[in-house]
C-alpha positions in Angstrom: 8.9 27.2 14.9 10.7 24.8 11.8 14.2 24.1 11.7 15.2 25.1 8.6 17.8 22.5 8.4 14.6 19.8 8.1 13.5 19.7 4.5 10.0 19.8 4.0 8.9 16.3 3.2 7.8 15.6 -0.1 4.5 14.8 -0.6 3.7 11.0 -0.9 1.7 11.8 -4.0 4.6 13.0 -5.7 7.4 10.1 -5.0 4.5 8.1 -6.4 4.2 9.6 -9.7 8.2 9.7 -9.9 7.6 5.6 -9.0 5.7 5.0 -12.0 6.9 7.5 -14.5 9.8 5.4 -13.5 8.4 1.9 -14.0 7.3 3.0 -17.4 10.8 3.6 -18.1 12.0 -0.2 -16.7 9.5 -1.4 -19.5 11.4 0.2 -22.2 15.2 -0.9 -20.5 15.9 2.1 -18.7 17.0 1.9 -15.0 18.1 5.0 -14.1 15.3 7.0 -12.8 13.9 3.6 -10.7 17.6 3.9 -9.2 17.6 7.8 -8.4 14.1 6.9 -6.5 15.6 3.6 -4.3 17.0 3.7 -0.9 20.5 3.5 -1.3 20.8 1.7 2.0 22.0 -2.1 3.6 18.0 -2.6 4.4 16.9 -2.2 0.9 15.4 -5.7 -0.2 13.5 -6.8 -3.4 11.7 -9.4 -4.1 11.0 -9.6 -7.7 8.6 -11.7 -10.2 11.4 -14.0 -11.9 12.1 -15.3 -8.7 15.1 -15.0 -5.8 15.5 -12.2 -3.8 18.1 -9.0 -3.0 18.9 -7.4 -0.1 21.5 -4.1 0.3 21.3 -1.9 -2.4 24.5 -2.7 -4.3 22.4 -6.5 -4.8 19.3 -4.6 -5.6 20.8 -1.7 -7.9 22.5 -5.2 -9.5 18.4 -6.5 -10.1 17.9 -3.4 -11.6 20.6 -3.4 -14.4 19.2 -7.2 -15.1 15.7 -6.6 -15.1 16.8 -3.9 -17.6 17.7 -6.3 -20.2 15.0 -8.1 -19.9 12.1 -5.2 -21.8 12.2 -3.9 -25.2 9.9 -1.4 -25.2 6.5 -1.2 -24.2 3.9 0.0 -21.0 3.0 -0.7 -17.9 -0.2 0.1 -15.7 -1.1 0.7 -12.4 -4.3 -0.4 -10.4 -3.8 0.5 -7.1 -5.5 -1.9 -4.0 -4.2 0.2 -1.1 -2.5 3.0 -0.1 -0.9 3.7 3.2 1.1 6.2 4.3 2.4 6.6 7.8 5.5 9.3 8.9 8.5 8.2 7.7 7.1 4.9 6.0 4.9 3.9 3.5 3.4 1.5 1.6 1.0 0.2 -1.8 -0.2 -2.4 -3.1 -0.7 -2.4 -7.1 -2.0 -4.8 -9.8 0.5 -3.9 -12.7 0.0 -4.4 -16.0 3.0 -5.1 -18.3 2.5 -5.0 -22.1 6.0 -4.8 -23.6 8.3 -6.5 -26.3 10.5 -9.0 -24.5 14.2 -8.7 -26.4 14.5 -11.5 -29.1 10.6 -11.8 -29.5 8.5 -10.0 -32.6 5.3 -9.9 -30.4 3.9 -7.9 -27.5 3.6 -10.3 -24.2 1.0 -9.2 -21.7 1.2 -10.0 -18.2 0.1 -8.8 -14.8 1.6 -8.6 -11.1 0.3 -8.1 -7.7 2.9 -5.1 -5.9 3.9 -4.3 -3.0 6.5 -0.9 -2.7 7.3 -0.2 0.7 8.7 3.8 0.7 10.8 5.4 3.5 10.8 9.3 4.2 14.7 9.9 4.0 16.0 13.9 4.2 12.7 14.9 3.1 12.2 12.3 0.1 10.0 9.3 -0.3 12.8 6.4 -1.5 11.9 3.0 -2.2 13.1 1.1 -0.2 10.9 -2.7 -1.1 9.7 -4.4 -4.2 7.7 -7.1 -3.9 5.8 -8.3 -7.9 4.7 -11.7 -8.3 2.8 -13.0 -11.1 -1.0 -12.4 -10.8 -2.6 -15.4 -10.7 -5.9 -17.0 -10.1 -7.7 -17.9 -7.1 -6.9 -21.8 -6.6 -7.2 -24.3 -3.3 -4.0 -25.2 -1.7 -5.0 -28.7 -2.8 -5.5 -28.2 -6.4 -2.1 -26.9 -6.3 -0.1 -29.6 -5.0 -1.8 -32.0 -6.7 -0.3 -30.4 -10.0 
């Protein structure tokens, strides 16, 4: 028997979609629809590619506007590693592609990051609840790296 009082849960497909319709958005400065998707919660956390951290959404939703102002127009892509999606969590990891106009510049910059979103189920919607994007880099030994 269902409850009618439980929304149907959206499928993970979907909030996906929403995610990087979204992130095409962020690369021309708009926000908003990255913020409708978030969790609007104490637990939300990111962890973005310039560095530092948030946690609570009135810190991340803070990001947000900043990362905003930091695209003037462009695209983003999405290869995705992995895909996991569990009952009321979820997660991927993404290479994305960013090809956009930085404000102040006259030329495209290209650059890529390795993604982690972590999703939570919440009243029937997937809501991002982690960002994790770090610059994609290549392969290098521990040692080379210190040494420079």
């Amino acid at each position: 028997m269902n409850d009618a009082s439980v929304p149907a849960a959206e499928p993970f497909a979907d909030a996906l979609a929403r995610l990087h319709a979204a992130l095409a958005d962020v690369a021309n400065g708009d926000v908003a629809a990255v913020k409708a998707l978030s969790a609007h919660d104490d637990d939300a956390t990111s962890f973005y590619g310039w560095g530092g951290y948030e946690k609570g959404w009135d810190e991340v939703s803070r990001r947000w506007d900043w990362a905003a102002t930091q695209f003037g127009g462009g695209t983003v892509g999405h290869d995705n590693v992995s895909t996991v999606v569990g009952a009321d969590l979820a997660f991927t990891t993404d290479i994305e592609t960013f090809t956009v106009t930085r404000p102040g510049a006259s030329e495209p910059t290209r650059w890529s990051n390795r993604v982690t979103h972590v999703f939570r189920l919440r009243e029937g919607r997937w809501r991002l609840l982690h960002r994790h994007a770090n610059r994609l880099e290549t392969r290098y030994e521990p040692g080379d790296r210190e040494a420079g």
